[in-house]
N, CA, C and O of each residue as an XYZ file, in Angstrom:
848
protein
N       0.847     -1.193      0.000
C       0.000      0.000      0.000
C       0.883      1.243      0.000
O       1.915      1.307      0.668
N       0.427      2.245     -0.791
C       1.151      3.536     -0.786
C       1.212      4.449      0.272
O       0.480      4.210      1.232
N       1.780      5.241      0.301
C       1.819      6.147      1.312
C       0.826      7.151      1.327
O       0.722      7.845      0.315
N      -0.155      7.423      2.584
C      -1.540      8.288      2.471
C      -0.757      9.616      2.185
O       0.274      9.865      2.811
N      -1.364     10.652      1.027
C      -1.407     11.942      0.391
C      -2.727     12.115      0.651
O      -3.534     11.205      0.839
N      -3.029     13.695      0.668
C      -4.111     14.294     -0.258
C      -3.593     13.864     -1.348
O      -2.463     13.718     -1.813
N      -5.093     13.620     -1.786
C      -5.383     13.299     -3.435
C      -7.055     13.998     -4.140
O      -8.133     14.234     -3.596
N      -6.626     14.122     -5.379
C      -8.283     14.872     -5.774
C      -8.253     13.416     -7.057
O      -7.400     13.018     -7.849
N      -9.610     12.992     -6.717
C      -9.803     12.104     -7.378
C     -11.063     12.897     -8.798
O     -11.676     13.933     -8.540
N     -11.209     12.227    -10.076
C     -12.386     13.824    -10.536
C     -12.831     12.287    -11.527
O     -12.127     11.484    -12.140
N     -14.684     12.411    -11.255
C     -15.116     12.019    -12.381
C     -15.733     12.919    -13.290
O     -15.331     14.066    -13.479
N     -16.911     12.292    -13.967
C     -17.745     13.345    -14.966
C     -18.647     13.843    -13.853
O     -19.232     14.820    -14.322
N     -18.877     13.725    -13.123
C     -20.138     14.449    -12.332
C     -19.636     15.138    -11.258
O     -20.112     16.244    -11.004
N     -18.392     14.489    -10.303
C     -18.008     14.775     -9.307
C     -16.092     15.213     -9.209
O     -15.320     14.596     -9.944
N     -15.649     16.119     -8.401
C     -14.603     16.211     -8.289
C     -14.545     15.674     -6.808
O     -15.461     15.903     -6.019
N     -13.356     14.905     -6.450
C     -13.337     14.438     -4.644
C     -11.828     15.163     -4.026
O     -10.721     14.625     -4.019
N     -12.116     16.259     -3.628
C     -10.851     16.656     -2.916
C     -10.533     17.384     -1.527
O     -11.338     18.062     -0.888
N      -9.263     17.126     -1.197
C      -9.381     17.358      0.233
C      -9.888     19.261      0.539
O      -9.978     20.299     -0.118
N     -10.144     18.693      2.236
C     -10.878     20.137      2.524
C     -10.072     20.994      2.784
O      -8.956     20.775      3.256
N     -10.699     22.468      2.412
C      -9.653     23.529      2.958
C     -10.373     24.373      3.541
O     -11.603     24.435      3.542
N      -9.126     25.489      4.392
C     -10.053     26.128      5.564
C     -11.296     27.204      4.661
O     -12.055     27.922      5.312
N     -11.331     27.173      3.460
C     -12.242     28.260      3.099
C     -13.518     27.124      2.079
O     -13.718     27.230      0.869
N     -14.118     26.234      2.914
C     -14.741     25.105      2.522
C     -15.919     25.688      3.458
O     -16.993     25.175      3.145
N     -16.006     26.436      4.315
C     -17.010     26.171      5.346
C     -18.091     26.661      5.056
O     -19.044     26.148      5.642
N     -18.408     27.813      4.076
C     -19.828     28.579      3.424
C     -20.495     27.436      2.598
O     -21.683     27.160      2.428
N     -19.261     26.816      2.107
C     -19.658     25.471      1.135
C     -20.462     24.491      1.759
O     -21.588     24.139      1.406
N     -19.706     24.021      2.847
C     -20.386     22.649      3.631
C     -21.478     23.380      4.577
O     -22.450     22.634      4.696
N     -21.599     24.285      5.108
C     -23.181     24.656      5.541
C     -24.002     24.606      4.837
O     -24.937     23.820      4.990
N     -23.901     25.487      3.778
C     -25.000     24.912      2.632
C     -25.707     23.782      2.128
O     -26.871     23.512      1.832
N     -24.272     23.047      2.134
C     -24.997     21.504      1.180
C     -25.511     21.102      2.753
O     -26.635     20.638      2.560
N     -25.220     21.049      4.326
C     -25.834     20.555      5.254
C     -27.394     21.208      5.577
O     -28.406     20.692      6.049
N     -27.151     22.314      5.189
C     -28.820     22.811      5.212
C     -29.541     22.486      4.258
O     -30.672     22.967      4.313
N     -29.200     21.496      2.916
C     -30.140     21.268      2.122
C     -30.399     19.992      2.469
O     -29.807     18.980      2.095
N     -31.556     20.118      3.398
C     -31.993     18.498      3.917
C     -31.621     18.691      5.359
O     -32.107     17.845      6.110
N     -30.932     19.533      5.870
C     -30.974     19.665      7.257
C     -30.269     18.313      7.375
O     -30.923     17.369      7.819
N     -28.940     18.127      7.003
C     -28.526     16.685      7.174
C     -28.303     16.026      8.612
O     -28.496     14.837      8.867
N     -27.872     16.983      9.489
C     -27.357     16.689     11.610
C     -28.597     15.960     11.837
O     -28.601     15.254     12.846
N     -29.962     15.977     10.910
C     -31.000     15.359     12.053
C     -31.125     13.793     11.780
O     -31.981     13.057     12.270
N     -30.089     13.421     10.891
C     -30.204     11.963     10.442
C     -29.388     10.996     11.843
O     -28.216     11.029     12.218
N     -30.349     10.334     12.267
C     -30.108      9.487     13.882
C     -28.927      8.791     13.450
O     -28.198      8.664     14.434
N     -28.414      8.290     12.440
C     -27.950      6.889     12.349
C     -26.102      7.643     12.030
O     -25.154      6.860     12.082
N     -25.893      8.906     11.777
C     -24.646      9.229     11.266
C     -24.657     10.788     11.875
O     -25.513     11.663     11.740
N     -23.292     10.807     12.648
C     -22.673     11.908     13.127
C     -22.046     12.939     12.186
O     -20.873     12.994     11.816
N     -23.399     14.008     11.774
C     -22.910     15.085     11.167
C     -22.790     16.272     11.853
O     -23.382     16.295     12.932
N     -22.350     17.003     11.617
C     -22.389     18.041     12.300
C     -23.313     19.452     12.101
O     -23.542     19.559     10.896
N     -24.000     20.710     12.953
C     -25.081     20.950     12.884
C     -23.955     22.312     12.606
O     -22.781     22.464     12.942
N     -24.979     23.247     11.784
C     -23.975     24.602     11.223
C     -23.413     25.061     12.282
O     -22.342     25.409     11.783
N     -23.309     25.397     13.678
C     -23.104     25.714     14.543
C     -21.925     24.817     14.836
O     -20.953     25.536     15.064
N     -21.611     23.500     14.923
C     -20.540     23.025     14.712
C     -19.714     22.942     14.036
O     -18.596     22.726     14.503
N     -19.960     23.117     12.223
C     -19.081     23.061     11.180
C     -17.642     23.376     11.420
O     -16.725     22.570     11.263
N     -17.529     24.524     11.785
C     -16.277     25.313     11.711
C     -15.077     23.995     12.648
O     -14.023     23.590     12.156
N     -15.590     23.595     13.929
C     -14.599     23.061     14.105
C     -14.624     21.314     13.725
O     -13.727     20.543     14.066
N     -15.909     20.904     12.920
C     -15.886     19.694     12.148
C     -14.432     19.642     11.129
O     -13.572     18.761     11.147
N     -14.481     21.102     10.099
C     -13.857     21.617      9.418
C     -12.227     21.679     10.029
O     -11.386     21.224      9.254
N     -12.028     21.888     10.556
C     -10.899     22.249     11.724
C     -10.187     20.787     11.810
O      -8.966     20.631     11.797
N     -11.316     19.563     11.915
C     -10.226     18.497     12.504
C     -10.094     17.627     11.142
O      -9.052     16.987     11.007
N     -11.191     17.551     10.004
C     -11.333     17.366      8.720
C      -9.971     17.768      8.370
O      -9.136     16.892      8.145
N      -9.594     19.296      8.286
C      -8.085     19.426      7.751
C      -6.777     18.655      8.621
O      -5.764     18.456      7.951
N      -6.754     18.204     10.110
C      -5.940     17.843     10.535
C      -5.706     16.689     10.783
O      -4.860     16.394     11.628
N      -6.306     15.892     10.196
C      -6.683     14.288     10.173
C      -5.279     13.440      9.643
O      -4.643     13.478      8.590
N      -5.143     12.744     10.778
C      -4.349     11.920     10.707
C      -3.565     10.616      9.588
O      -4.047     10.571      8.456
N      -2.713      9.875      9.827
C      -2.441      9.171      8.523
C      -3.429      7.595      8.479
O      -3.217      6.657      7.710
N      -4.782      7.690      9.794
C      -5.729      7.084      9.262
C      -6.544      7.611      8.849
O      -7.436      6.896      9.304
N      -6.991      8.266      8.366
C      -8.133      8.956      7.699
C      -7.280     10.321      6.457
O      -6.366     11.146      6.450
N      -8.635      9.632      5.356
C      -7.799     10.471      4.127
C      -9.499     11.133      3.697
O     -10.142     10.373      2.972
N     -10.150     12.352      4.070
C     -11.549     12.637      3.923
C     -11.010     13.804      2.825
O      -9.995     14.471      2.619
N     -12.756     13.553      2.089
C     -12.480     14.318      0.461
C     -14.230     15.175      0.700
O     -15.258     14.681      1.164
N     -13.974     16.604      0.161
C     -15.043     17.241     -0.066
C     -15.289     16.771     -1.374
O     -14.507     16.650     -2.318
N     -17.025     16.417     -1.247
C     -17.448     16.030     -2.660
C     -18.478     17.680     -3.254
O     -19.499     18.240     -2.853
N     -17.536     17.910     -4.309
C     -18.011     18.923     -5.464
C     -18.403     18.650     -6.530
O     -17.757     18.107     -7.427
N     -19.604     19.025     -6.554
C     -20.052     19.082     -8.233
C     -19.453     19.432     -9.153
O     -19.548     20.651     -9.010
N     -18.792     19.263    -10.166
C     -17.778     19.379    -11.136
C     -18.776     20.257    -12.094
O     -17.986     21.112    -12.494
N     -19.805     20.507    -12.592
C     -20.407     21.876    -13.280
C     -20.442     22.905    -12.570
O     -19.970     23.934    -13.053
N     -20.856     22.924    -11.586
C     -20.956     24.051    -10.644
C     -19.935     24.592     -9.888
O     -19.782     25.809     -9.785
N     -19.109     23.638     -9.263
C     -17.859     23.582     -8.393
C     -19.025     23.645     -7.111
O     -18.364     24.311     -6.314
N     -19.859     23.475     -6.663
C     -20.692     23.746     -5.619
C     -20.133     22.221     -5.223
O     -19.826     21.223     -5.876
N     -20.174     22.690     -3.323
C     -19.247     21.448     -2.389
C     -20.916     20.774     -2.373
O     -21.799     21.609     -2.566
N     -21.163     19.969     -2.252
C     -22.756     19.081     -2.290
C     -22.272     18.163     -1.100
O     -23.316     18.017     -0.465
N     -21.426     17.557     -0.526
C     -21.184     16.475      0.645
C     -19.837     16.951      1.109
O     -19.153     17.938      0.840
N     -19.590     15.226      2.421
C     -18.331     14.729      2.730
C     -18.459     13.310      2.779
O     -19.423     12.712      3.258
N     -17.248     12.695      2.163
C     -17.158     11.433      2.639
C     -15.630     11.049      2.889
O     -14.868     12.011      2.983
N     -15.235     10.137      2.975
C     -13.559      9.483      3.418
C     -13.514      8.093      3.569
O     -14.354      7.193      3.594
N     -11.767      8.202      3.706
C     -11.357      6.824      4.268
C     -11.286      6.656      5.637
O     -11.411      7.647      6.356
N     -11.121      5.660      6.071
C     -11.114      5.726      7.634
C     -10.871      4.271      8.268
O     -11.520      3.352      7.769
N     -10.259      4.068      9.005
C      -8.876      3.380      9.198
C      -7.984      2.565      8.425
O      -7.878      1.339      8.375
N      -7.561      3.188      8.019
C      -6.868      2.848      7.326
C      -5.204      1.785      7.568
O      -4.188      2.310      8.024
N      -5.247      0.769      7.288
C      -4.224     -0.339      7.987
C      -3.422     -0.248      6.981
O      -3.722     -0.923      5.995
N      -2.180      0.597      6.922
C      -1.034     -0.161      6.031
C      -1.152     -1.498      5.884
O      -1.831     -2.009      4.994
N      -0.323     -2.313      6.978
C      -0.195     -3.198      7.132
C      -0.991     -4.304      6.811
O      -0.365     -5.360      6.722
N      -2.186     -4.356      6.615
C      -3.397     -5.524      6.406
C      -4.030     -5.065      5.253
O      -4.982     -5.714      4.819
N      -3.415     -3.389      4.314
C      -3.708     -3.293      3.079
C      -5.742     -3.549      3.164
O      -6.476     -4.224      2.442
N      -6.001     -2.818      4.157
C      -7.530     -2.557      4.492
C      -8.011     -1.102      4.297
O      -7.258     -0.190      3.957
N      -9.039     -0.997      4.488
C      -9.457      0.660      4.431
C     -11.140      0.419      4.426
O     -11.772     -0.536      3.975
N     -11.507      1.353      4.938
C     -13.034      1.798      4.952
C     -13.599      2.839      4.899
O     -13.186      3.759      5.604
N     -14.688      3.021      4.073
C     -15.305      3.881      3.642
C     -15.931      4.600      4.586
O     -15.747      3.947      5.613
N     -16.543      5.525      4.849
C     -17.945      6.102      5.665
C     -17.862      7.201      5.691
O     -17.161      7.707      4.814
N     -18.737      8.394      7.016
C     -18.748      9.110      7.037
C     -19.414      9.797      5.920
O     -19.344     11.024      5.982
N     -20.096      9.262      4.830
C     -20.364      9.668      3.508
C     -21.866     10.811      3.816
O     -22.830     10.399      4.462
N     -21.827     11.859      3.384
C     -23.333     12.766      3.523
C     -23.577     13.612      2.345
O     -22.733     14.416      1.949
N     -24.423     13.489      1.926
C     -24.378     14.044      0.619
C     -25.792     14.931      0.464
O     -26.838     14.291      0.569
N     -25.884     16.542      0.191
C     -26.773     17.185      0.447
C     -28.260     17.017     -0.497
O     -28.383     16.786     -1.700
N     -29.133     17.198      0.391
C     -30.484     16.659     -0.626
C     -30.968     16.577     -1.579
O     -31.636     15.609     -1.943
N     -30.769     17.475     -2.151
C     -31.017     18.105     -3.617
C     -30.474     16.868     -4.804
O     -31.051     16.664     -5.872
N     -29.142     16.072     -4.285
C     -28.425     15.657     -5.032
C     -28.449     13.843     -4.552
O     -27.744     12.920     -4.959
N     -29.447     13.861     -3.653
C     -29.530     12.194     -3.666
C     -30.413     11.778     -4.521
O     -31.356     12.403     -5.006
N     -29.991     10.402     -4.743
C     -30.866      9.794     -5.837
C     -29.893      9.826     -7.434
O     -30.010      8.996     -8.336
N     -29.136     10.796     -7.426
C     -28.854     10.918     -8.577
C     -26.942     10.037     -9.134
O     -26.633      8.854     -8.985
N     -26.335     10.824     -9.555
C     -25.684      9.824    -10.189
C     -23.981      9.792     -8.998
O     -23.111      8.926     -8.911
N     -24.134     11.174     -8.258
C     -23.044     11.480     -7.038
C     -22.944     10.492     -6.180
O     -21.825     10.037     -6.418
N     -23.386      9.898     -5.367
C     -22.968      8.780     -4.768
C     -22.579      7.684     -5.144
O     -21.946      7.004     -4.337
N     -22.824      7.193     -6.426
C     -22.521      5.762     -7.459
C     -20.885      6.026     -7.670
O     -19.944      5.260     -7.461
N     -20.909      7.982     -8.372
C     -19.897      8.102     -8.610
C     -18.651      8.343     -7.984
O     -17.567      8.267     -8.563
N     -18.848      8.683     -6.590
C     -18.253      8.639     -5.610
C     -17.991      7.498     -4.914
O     -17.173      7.533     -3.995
N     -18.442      6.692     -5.147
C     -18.149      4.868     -4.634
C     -16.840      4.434     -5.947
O     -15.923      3.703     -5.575
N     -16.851      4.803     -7.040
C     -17.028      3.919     -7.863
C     -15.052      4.604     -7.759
O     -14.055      3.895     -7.627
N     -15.107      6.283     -7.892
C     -13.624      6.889     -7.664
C     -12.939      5.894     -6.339
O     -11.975      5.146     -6.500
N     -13.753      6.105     -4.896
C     -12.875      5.498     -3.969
C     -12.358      4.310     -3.844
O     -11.243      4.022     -3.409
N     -13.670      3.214     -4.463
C     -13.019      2.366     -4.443
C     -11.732      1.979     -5.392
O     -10.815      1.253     -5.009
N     -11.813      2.557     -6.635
C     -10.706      2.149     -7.700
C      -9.434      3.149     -7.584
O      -8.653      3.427     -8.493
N      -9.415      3.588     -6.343
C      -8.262      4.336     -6.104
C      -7.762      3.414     -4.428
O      -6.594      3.317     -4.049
N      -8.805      2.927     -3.779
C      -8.561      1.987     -2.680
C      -7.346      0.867     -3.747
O      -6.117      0.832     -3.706
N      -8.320      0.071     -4.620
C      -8.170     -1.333     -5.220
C      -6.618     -1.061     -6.094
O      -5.693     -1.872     -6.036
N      -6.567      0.142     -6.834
C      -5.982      0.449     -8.211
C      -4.870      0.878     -7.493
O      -3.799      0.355     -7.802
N      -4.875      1.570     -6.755
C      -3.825      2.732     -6.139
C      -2.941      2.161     -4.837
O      -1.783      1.772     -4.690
N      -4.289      2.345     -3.841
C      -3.618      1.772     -2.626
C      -3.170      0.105     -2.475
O      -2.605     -0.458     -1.537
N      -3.585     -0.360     -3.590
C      -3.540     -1.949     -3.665
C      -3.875     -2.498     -2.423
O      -3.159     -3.314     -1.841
N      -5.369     -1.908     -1.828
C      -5.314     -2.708     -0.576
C      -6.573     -4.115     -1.021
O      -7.241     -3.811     -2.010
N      -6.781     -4.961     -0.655
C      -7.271     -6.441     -0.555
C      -8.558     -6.563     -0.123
O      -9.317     -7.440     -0.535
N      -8.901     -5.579      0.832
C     -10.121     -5.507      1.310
C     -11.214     -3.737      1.773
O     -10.977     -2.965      2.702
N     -11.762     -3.687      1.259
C     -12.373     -2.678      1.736
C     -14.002     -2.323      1.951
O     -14.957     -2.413      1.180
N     -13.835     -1.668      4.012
C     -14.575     -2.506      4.702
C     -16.139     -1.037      4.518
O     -15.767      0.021      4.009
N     -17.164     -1.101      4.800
C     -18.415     -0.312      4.557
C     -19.539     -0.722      5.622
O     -20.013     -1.858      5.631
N     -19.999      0.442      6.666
C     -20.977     -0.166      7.530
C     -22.055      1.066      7.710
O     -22.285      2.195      7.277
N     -22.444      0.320      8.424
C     -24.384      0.984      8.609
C     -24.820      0.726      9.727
O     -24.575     -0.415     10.119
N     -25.575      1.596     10.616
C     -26.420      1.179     11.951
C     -27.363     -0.025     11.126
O     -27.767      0.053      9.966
N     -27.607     -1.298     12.218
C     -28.630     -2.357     11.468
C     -29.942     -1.536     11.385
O     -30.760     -2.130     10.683
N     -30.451     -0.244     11.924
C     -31.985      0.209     11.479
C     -31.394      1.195     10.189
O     -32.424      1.685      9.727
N     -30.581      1.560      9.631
C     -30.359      2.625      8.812
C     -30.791      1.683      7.665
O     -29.867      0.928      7.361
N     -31.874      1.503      6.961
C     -32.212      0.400      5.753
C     -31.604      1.444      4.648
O     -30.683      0.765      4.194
N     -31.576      2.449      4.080
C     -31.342      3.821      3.084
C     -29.696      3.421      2.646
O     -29.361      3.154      1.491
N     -28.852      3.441      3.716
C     -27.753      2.752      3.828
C     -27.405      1.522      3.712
O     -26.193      1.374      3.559
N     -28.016      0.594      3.728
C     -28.197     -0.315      3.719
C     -28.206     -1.251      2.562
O     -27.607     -2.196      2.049
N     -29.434     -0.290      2.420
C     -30.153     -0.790      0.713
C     -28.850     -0.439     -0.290
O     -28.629     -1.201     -1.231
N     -28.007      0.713     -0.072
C     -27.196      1.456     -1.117
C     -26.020      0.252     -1.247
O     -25.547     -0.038     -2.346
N     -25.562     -0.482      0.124
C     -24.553     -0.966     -0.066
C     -24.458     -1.888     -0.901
O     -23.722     -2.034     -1.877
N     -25.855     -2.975     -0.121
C     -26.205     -4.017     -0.986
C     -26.246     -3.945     -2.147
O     -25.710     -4.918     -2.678
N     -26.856     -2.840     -3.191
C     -26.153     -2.298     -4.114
C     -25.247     -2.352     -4.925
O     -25.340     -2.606     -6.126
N     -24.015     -2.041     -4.116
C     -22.733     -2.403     -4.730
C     -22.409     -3.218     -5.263
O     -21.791     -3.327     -6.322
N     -23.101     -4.433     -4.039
C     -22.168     -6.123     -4.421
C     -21.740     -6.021     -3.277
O     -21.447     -7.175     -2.963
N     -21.424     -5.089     -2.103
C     -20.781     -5.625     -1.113
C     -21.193     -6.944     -0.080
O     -22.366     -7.307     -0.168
N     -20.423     -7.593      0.769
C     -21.067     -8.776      1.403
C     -21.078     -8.802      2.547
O     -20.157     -8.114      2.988
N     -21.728     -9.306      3.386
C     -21.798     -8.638      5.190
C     -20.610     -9.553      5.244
O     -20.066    -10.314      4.445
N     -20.426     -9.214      6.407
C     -19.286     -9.881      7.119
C     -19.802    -10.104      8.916
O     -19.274    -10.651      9.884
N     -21.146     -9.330      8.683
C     -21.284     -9.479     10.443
C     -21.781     -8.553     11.000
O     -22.070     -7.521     10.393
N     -22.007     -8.738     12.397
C     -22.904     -7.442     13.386
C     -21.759     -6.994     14.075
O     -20.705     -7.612     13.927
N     -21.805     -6.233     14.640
C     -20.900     -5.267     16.212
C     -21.943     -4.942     16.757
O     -22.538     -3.878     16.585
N     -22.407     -6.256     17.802
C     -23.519     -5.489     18.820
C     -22.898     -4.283     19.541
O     -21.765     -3.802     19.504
N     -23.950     -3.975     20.171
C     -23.432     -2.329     21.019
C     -22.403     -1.709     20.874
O     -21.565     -1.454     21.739
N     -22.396     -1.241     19.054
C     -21.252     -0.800     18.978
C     -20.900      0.580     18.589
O     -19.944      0.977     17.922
N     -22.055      1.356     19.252
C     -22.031      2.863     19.364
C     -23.163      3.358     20.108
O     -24.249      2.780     20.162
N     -22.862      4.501     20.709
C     -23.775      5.193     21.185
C     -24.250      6.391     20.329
O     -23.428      7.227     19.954
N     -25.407      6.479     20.048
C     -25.924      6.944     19.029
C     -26.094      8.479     19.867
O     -25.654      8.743     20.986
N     -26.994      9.521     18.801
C     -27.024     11.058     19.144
C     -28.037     11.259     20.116
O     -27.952     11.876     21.177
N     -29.097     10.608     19.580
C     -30.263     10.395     20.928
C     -30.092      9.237     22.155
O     -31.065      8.943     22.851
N     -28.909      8.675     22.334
C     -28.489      8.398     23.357
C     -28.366      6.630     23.616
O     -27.816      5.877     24.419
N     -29.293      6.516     22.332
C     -29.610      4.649     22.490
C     -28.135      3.750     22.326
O     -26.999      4.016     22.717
N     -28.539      2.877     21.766
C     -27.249      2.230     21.879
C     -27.079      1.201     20.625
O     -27.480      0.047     20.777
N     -26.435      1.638     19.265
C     -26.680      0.982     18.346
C     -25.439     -0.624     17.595
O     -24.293     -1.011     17.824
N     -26.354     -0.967     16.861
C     -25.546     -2.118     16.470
C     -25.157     -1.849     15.096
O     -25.969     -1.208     14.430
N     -24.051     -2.219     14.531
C     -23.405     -2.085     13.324
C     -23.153     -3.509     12.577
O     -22.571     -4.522     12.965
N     -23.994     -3.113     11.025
C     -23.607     -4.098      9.744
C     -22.486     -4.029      9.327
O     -22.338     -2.921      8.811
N     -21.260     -4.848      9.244
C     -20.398     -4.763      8.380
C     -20.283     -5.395      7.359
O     -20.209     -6.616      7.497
N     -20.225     -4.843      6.001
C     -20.259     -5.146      4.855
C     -18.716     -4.732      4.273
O     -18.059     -3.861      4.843
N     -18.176     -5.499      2.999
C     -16.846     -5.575      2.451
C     -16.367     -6.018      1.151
O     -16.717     -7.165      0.872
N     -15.632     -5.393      0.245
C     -15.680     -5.848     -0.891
C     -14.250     -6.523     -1.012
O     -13.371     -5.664     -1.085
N     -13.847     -7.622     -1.048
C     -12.332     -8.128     -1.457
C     -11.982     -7.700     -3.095
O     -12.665     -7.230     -4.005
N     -10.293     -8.197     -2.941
C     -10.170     -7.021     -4.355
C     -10.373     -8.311     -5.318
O     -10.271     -8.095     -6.526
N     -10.687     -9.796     -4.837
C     -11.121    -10.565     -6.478
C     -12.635    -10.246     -6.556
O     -13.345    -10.796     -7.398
N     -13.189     -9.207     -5.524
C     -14.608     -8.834     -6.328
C     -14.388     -7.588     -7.141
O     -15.114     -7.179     -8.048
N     -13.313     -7.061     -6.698
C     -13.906     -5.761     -7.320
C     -13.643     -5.376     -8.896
O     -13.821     -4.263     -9.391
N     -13.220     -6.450     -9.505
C     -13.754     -6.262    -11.184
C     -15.249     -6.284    -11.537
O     -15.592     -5.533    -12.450
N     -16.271     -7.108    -10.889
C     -17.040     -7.360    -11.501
C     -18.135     -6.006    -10.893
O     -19.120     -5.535    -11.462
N     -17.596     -5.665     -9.687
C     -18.487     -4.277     -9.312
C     -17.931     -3.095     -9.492
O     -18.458     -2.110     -8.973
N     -16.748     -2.971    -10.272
C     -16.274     -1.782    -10.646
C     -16.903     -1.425    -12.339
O     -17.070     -0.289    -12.784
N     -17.183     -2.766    -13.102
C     -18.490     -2.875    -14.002
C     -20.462     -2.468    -13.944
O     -21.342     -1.873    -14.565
N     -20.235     -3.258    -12.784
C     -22.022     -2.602    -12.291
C     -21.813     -1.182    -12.155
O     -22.476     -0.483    -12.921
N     -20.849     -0.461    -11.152
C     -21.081      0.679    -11.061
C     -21.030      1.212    -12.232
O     -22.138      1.593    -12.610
N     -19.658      1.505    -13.416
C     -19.713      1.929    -14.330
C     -20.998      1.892    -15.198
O     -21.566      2.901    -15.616
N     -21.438      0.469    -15.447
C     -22.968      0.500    -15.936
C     -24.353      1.298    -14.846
O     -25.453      1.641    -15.279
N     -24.022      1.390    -13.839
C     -24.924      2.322    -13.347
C     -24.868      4.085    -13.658
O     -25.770      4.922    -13.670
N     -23.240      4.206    -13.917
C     -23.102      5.798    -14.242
C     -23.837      5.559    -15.580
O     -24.674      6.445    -15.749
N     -23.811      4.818    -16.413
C     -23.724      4.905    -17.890
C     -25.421      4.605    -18.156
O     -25.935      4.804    -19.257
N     -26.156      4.118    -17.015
C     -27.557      4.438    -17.286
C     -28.219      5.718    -16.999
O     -29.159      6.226    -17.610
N     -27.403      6.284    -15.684
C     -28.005      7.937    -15.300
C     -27.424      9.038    -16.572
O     -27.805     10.208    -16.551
N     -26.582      8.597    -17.540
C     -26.214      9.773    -18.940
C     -27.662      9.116    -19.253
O     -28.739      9.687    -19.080
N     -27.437      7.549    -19.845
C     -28.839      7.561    -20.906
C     -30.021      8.298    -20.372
O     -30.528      9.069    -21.186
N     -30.629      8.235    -19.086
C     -31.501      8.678    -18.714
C     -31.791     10.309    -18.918
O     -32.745     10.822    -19.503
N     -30.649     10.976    -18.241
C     -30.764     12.530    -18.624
C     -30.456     13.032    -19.490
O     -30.402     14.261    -19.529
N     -29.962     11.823    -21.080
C     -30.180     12.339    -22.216
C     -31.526     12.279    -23.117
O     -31.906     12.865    -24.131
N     -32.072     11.278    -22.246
C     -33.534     10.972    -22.623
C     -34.376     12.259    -22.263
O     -34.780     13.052    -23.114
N     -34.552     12.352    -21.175
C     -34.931     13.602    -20.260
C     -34.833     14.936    -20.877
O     -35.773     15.728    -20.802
N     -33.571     15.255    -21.571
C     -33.239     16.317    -22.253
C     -34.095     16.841    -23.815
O     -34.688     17.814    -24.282
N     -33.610     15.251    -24.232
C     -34.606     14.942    -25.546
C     -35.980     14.884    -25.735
O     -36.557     15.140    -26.792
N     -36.642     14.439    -24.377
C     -38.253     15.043    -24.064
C     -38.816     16.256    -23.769
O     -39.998     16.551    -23.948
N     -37.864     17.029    -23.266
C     -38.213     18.479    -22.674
C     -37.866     19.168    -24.059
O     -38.558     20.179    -24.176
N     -36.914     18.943    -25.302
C     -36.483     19.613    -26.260
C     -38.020     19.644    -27.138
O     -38.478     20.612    -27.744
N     -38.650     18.252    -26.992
C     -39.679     18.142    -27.965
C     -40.987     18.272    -27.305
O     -41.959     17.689    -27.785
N     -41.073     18.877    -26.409
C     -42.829     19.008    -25.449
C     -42.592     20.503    -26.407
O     -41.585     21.151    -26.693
N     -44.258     20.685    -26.765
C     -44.347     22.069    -27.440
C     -44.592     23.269    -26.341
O     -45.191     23.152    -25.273
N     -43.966     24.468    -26.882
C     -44.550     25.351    -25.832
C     -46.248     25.931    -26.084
O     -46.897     26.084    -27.118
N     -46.582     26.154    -24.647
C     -47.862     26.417    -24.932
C     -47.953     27.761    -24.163
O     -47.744     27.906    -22.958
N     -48.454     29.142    -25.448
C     -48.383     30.176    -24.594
C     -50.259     30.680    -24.487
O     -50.606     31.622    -23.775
């Protein structure tokens, strides 16, 4: 495994790069679209916190490698997501922390943001395994991973204390690197159905007549 850098990873939809101290007008925004802090299952932070979310985001250690996700038309910051622990040694790494502002779920930013980390995990870091989890009630998360192709690996009873105070259990899900040819294909075929779609989309709105 290579040695952790900032890195800006860039697809067609998304640019992924590290944060800087003049990120913070950015990430309030995309957190107020959807009011993201009120989601039970993931520790975001509420505008009132940002600044020093922001603060430890830039000072993050050589386990954690976190990337502001920007819209590449707009340059508008829309999320955060990262790596996070990251094991030289066992050539591991895991995803999370991922939040992505409302406006922009559903669409083609999170596929494409899976699809950069992991082939810079697999391609780059040459690590073997890389690990992805979810509170067991977060189904949204859940549903996304399954998704992938990833495969559980297991529970972590009581293995956080959640924001409202309960006490939650964690799915771990994981992709080894002899899977990740065949889901570095699904994803690509998933980017490559959201073009067909919003070229379809484009091509219907070109031909609806106007009616004045």
């Amino acid at each position: 495994m290579v040695d952790v850098k900032d890195v800006t990873l860039a697809g067609h939809h998304i640019i992924l790069r590290s944060p800087r101290s003049d990120d913070l007008e950015g990430l309030c925004d995309a957190a107020n679209d959807g009011e993201i802090w009120k989601n039970p299952f993931v520790v975001i932070p509420s505008i009132s916190e940002m600044s020093i979310y922001l603060q430890k985001l830039i000072k993050h250690d050589n386990t954690v490698l976190p990337f502001i996700i920007v819209e590449k038309k707009s340059s508008r910051i829309i999320g955060m997501t990262r790596f996070l622990h990251m094991d030289n040694e066992n050539r591991r790494v895991e995803i999370g922390h991922t939040w992505i502002a409302k406006s922009f779920r559903g669409t083609a930013v999170d596929t494409e943001a899976k699809l950069l980390m992991l082939q810079y995990a697999f391609e780059k870091l040459l690590c073997i395994k890389v690990e992805i989890r979810a509170d067991v009630l977060n189904k949204v998360s859940i549903q996304a991973i399954e998704r992938l192709g990833a495969k559980q690996d297991g529970i972590l009873r009581k293995h956080e204390i959640m924001k409202n105070g309960g006490i939650g259990n964690t799915l771990c899900y994981s992709i080894i690197s002899e899977e990740w040819p065949d889901i570095r294909e699904n994803l690509v075929t998933k980017l490559s159905d959201y073009k067909n779609k919003l070229y379809q989309l484009i091509f219907y709105l070109m031909i609806i007549p106007i009616v004045i």
